[in-house]
C-alpha positions as CSV (number, residue, x, y, z in Angstrom):
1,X,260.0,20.9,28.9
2,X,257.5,22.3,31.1
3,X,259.0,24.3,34.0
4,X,256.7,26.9,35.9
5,X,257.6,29.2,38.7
6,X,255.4,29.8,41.4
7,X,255.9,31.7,44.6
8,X,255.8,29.8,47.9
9,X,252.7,31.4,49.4
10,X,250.0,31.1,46.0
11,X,248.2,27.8,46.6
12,X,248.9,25.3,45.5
13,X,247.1,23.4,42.1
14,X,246.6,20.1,40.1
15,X,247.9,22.4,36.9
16,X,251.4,22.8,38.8
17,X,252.4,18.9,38.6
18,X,255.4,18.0,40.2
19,X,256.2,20.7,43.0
20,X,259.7,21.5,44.3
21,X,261.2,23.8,47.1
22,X,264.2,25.5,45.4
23,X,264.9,27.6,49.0
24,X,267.5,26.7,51.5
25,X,265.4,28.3,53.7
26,X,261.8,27.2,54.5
27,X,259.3,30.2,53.9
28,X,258.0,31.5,56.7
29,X,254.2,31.0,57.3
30,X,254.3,28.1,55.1
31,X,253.5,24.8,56.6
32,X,254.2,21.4,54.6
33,X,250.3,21.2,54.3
34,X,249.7,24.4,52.8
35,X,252.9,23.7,50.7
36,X,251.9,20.4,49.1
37,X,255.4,19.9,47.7
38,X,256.9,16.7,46.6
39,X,260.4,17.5,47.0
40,X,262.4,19.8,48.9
41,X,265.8,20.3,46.6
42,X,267.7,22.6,49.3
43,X,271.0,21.5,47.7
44,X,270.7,23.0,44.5
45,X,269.9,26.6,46.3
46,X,271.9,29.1,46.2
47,X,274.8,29.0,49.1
48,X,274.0,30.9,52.2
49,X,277.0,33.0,51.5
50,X,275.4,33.9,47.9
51,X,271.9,34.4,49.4
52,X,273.2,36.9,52.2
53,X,275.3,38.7,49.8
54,X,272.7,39.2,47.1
55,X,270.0,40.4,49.8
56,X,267.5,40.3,46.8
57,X,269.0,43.7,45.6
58,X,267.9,44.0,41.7
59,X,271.0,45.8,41.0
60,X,272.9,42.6,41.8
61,X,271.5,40.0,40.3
62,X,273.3,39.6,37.4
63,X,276.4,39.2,39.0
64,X,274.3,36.8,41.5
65,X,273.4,35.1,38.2
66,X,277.1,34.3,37.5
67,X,277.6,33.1,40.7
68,X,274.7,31.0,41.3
69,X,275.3,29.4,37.8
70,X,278.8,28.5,39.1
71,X,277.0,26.5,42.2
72,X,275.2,25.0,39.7
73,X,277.5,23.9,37.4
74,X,278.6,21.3,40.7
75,X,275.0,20.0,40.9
76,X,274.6,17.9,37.2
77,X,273.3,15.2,38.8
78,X,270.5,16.6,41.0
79,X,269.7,18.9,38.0
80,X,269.2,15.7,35.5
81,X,267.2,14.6,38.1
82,X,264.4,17.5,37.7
83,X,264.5,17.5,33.8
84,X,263.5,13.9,34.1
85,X,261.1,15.2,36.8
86,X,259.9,17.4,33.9
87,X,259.6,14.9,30.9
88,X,256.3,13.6,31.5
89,X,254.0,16.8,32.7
90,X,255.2,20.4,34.3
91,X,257.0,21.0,36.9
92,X,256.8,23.9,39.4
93,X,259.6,25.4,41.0
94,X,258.2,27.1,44.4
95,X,260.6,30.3,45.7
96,X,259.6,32.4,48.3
97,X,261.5,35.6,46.9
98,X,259.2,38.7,46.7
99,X,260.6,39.8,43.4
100,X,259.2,37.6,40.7
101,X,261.6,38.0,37.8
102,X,265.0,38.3,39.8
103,X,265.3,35.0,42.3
104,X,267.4,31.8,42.2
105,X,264.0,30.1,40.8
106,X,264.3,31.9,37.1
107,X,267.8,31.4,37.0
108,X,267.3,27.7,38.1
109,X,264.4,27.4,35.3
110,X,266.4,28.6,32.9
111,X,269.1,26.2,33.5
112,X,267.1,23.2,32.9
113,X,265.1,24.6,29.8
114,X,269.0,25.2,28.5
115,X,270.1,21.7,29.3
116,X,266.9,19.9,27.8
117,X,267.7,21.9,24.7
118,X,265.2,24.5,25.0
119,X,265.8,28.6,25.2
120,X,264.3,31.4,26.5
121,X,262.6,32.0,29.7
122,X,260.6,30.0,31.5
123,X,257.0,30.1,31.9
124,X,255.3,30.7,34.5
């Protein structure tokens, strides 16, 4: 499976395939031109609640980890939805997080690479 992160404000490129927002929040200074997305999966972000509380502090995010992958765990459907999103060419979650290798989009990647059978981290 071919999952790719990619941060909100990098432009976008034939190479990323299938785009989705993974934000509950739209990134500021982004319009939906620039953006080029073909979804918008808001419901499978983390809560507000867990977003506030994590603040994008790195000494948090394993615990935001655990909690996030409890959201999750109530969103099968929607997530069977982007590994079949996956199965014919990548697909690029787009975050707007600052810190590349601690935001809701690895966690999220490493979700679906887990449930399509793969391991390890995603690429990017």
């Amino acid at each position: 499976m071919n999952v790719r992160l990619k941060r909100a404000y990098e432009p976008a490129s034939k190479e990323d395939g299938y785009r989705v927002l993974v934000e509950r929040l739209w990134p500021r200074g982004v319009t939906r031109e620039r953006g080029r997305l073909d979804e918008w999966a808001k419901e499978i972000a983390p809560s507000s609640e867990l977003r506030r509380w994590y603040g994008h502090e790195p000494a948090r995010f394993e615990e935001f980890r655990h909690r996030y992958l409890d959201e999750l765990a109530g969103h099968e459907p929607e997530l069977e939805e982007l590994r079949r999103r996956a199965e014919p060419g990548p697909l690029t979650l787009v975050y707007a997080a600052h810190d590349e290798e601690r935001n809701s989009a690895v966690v999220l990647a490493e979700v679906l690479r887990i449930g399509s059978g793969e391991s390890g981290r995603a690429s990017e």
